[in-house]
FIKOLZA-1660 file (N, C-alpha, C; in steps of 0.1 Angstrom, whole numbers, plus 5000, padded with zeros to 4 digits):
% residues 136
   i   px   py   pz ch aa at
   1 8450 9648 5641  A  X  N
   1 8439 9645 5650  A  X CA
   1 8426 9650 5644  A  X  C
   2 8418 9640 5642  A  X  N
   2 8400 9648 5635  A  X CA
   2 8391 9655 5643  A  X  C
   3 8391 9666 5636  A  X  N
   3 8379 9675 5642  A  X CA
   3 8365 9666 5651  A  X  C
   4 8362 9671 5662  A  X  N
   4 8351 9665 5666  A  X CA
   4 8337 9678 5663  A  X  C
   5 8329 9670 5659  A  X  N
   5 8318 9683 5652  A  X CA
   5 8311 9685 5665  A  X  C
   6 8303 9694 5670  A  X  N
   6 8297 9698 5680  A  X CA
   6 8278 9696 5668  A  X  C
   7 8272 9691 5678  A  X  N
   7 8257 9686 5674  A  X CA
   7 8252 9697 5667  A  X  C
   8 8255 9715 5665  A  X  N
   8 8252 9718 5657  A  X CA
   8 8262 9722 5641  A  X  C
   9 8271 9717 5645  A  X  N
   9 8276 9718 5633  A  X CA
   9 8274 9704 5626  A  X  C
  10 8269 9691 5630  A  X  N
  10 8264 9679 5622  A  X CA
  10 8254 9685 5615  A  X  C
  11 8242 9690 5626  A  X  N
  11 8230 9694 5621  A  X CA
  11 8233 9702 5608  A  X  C
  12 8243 9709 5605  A  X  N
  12 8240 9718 5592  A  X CA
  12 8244 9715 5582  A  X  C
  13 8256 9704 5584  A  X  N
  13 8260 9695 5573  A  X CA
  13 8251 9689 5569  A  X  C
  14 8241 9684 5576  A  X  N
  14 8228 9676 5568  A  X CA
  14 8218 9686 5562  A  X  C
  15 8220 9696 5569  A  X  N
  15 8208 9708 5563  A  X CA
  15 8213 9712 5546  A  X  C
  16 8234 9711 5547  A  X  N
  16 8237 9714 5538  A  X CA
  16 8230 9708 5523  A  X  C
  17 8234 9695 5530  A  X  N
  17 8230 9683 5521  A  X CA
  17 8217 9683 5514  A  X  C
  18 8206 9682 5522  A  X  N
  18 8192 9685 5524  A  X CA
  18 8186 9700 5510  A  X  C
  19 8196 9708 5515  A  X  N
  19 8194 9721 5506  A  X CA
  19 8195 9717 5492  A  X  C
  20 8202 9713 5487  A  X  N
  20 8206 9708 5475  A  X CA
  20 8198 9699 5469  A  X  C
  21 8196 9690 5478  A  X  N
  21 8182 9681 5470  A  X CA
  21 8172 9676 5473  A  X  C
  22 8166 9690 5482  A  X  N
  22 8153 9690 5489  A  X CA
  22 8140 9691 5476  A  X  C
  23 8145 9700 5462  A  X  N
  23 8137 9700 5456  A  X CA
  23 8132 9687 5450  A  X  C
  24 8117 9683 5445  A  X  N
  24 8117 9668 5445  A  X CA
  24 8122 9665 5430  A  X  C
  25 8122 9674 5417  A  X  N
  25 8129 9673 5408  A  X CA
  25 8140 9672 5407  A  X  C
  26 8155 9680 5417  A  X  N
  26 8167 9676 5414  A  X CA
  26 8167 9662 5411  A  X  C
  27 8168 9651 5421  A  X  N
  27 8175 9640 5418  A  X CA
  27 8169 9633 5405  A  X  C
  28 8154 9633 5404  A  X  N
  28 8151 9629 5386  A  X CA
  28 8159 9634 5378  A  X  C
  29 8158 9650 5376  A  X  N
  29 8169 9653 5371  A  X CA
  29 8187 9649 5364  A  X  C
  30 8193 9646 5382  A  X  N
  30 8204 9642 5377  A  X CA
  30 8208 9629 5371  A  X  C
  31 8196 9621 5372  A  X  N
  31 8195 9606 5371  A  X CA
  31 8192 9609 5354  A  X  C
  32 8187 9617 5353  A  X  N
  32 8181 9615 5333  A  X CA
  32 8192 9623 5326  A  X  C
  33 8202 9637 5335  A  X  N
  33 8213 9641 5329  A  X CA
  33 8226 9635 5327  A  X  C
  34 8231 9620 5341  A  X  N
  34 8240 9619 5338  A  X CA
  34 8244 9606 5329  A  X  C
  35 8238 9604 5314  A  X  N
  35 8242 9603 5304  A  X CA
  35 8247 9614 5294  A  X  C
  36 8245 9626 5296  A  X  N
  36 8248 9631 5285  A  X CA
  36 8236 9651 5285  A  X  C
  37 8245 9656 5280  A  X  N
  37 8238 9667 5280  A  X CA
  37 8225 9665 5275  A  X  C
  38 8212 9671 5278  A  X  N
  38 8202 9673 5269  A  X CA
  38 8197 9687 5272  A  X  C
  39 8188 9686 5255  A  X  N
  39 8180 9702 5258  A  X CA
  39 8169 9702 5266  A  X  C
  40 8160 9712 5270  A  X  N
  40 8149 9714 5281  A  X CA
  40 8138 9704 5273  A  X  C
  41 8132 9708 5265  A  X  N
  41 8126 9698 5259  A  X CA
  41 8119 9686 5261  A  X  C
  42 8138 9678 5259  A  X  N
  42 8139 9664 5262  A  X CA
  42 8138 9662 5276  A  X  C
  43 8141 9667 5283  A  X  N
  43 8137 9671 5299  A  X CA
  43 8128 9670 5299  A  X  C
  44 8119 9677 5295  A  X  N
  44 8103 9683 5299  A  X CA
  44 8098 9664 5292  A  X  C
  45 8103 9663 5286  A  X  N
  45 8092 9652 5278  A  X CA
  45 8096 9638 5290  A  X  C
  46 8111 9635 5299  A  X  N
  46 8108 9624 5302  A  X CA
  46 8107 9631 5315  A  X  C
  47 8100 9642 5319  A  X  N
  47 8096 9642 5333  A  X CA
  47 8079 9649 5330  A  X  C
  48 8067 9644 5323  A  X  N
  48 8058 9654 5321  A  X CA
  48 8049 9660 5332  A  X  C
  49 8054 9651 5344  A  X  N
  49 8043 9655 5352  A  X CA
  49 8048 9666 5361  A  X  C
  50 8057 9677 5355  A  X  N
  50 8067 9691 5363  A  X CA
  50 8063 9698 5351  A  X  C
  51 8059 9712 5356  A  X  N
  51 8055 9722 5345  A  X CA
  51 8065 9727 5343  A  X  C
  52 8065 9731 5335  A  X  N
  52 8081 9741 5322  A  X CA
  52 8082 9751 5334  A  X  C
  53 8077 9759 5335  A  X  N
  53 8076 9771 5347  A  X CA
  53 8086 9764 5357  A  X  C
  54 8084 9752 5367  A  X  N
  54 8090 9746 5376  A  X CA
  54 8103 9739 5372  A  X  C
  55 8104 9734 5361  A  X  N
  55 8114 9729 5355  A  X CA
  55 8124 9740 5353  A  X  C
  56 8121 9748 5347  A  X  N
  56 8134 9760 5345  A  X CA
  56 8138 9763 5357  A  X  C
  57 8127 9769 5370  A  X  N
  57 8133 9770 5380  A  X CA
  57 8141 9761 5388  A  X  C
  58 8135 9749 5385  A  X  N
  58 8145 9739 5393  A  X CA
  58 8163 9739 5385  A  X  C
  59 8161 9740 5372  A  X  N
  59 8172 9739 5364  A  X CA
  59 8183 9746 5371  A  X  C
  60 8177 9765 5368  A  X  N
  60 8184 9772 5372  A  X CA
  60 8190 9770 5386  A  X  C
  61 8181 9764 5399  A  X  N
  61 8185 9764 5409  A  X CA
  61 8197 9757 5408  A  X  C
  62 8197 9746 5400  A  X  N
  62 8204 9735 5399  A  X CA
  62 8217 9743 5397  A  X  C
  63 8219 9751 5387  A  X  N
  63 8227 9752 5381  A  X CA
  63 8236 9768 5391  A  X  C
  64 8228 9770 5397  A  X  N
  64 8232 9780 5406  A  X CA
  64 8243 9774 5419  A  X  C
  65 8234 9763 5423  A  X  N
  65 8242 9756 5432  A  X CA
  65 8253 9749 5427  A  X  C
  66 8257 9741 5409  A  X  N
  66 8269 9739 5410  A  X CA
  66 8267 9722 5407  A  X  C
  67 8254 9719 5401  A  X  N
  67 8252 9707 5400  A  X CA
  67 8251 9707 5385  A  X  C
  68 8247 9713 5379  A  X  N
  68 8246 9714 5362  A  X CA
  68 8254 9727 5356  A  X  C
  69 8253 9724 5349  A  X  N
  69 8256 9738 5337  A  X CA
  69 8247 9737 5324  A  X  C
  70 8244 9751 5321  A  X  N
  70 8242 9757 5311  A  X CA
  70 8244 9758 5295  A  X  C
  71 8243 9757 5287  A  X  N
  71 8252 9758 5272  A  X CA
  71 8238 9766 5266  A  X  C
  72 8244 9776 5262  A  X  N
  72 8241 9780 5250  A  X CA
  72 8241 9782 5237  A  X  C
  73 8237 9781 5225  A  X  N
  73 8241 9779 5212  A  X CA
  73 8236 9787 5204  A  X  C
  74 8248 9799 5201  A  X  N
  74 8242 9811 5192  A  X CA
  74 8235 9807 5176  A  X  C
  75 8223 9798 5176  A  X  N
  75 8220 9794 5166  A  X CA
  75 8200 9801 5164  A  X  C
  76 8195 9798 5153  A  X  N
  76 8183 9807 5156  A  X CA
  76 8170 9791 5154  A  X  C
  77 8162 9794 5158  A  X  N
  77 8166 9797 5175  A  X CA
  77 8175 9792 5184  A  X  C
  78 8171 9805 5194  A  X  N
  78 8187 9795 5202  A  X CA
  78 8183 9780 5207  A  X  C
  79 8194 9774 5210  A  X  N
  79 8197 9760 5218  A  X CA
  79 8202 9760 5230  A  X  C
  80 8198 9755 5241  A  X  N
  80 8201 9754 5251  A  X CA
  80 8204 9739 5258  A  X  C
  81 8215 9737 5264  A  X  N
  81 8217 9717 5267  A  X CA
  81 8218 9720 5284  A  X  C
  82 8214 9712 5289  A  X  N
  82 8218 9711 5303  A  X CA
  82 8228 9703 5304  A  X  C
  83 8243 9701 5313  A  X  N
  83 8248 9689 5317  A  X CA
  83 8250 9689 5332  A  X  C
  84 8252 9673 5335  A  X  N
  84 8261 9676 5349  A  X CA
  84 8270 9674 5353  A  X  C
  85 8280 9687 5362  A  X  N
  85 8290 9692 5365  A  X CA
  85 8298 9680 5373  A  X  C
  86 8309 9679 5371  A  X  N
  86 8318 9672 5379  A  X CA
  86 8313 9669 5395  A  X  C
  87 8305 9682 5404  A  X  N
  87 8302 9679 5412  A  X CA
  87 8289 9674 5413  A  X  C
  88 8282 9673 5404  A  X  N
  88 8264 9667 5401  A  X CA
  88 8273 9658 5398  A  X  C
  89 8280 9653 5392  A  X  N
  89 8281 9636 5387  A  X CA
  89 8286 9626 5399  A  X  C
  90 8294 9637 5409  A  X  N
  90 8298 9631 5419  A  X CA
  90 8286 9623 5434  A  X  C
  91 8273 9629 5432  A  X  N
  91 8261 9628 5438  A  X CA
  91 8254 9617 5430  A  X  C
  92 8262 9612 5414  A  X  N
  92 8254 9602 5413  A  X CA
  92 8256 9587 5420  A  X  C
  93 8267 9583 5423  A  X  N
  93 8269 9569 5434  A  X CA
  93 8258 9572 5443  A  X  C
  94 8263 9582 5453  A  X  N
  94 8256 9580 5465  A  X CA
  94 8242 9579 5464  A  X  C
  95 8235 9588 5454  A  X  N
  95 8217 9585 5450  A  X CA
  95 8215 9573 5452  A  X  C
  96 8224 9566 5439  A  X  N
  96 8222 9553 5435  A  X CA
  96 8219 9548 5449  A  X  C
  97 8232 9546 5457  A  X  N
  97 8230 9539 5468  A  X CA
  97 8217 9538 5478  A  X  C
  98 8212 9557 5477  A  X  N
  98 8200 9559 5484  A  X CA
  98 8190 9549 5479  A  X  C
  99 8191 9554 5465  A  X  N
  99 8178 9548 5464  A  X CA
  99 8175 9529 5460  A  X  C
 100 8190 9524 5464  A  X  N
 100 8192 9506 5463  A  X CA
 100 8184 9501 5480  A  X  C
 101 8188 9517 5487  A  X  N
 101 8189 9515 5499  A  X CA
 101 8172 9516 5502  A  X  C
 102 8165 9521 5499  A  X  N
 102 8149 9526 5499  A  X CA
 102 8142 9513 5495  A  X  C
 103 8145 9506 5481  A  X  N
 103 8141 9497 5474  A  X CA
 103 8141 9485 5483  A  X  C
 104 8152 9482 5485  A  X  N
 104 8156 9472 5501  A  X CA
 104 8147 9471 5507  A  X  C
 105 8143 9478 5510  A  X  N
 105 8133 9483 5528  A  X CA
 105 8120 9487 5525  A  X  C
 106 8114 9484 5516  A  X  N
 106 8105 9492 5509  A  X CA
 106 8091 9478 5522  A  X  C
 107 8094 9468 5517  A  X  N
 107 8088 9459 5528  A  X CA
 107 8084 9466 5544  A  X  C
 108 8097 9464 5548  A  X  N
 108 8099 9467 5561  A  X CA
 108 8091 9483 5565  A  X  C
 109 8094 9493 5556  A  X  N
 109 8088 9509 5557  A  X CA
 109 8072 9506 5558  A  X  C
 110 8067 9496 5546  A  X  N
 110 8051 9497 5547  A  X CA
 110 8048 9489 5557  A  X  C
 111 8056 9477 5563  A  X  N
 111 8053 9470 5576  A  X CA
 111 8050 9482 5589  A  X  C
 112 8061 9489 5584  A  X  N
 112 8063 9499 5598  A  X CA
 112 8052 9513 5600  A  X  C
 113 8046 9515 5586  A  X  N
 113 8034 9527 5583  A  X CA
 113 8020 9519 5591  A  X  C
 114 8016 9507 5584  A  X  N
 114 8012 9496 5588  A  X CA
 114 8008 9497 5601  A  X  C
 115 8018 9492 5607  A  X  N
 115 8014 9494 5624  A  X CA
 115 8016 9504 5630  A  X  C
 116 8024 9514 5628  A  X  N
 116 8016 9532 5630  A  X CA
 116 8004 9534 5624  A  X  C
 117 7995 9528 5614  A  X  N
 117 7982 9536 5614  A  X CA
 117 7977 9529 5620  A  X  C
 118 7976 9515 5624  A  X  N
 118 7965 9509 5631  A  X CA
 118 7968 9514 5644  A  X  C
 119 7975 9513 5651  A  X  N
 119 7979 9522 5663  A  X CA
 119 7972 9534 5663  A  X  C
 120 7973 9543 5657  A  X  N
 120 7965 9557 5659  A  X CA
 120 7950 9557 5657  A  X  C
 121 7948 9547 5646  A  X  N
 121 7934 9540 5646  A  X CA
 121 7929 9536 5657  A  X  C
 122 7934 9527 5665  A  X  N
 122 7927 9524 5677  A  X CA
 122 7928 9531 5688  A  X  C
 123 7943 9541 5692  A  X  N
 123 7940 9551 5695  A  X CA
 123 7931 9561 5697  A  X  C
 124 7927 9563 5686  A  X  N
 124 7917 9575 5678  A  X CA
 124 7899 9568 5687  A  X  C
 125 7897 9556 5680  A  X  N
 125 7888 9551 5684  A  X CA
 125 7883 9548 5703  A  X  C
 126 7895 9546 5709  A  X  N
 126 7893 9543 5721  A  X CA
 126 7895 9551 5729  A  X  C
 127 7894 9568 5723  A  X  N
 127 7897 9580 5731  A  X CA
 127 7882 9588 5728  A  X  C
 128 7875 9582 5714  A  X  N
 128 7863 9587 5712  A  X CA
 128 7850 9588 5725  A  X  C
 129 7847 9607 5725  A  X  N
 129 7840 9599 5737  A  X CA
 129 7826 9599 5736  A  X  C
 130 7822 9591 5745  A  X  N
 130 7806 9583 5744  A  X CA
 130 7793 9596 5745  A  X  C
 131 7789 9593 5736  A  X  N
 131 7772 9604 5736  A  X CA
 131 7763 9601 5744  A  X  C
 132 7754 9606 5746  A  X  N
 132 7742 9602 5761  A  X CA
 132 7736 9591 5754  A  X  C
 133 7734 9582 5741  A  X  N
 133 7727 9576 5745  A  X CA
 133 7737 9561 5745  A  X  C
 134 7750 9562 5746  A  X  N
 134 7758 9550 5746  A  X CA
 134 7758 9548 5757  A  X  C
 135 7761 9559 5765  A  X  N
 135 7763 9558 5781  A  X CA
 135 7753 9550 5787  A  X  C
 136 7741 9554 5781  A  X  N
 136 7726 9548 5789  A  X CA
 136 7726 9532 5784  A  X  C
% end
């Protein structure tokens, strides 16, 4: 018989989710890793608009949580490759999916911004209130 989740145990399963690739580098990331190891470098070069500073951090995060791994190469200087883990590679379908799923609707999302700003626009405008000499 399946467990039935109680509304906060859904909620954390998405928080789970959420934790993992809230940062907005992960998923570029695992989209440029899952061909094949690369060094930071090559990283840094097809993401330039993330500073090295942010990039390591995001890495390590990455690799903390279980999405990448590390290599090191006792060579001078050293070498360093990122790859992704059995479980980062397993996150790459579903991305995909997200982001087939984004692309789809991308219409329909700016239809829907669209008429939420004009809405608050007129809103905005027909709450403004009158000065003494509009009144007169």
């Amino acid at each position: 018989m399946a467990k039935v989740l109680s509304l906060g145990d859904l909620a954390l399963q998405s928080r789970d989710a959420i934790d993992l690739l809230s940062n907005k580098w992960r998923i570029p990331i695992l989209h440029i890793l899952r061909n094949g190891p690369l060094r930071t470098n090559a990283l840094q070069g097809a993401m330039s608009q993330v500073s090295a500073k942010v990039l390591t951090q995001t890495l390590r995060g990455m690799e903390r949580d279980g999405l990448i791994d590390r290599r090191i190469f006792n060579v001078a200087p050293p070498r360093v490759e990122y790859a992704v883990t059995d479980m980062g590679r397993s996150l790459i379908k579903p991305l995909q999916d997200l982001c087939q799923w984004a692309e789809s609707h991308v219409a329909e999302r700016d239809a829907a911004r669209k008429k939420f700003d004009l809405t608050i626009k007129a809103t905005k405008s027909s709450s403004t209130p009158q000065t003494r000499s509009q009144k007169s």
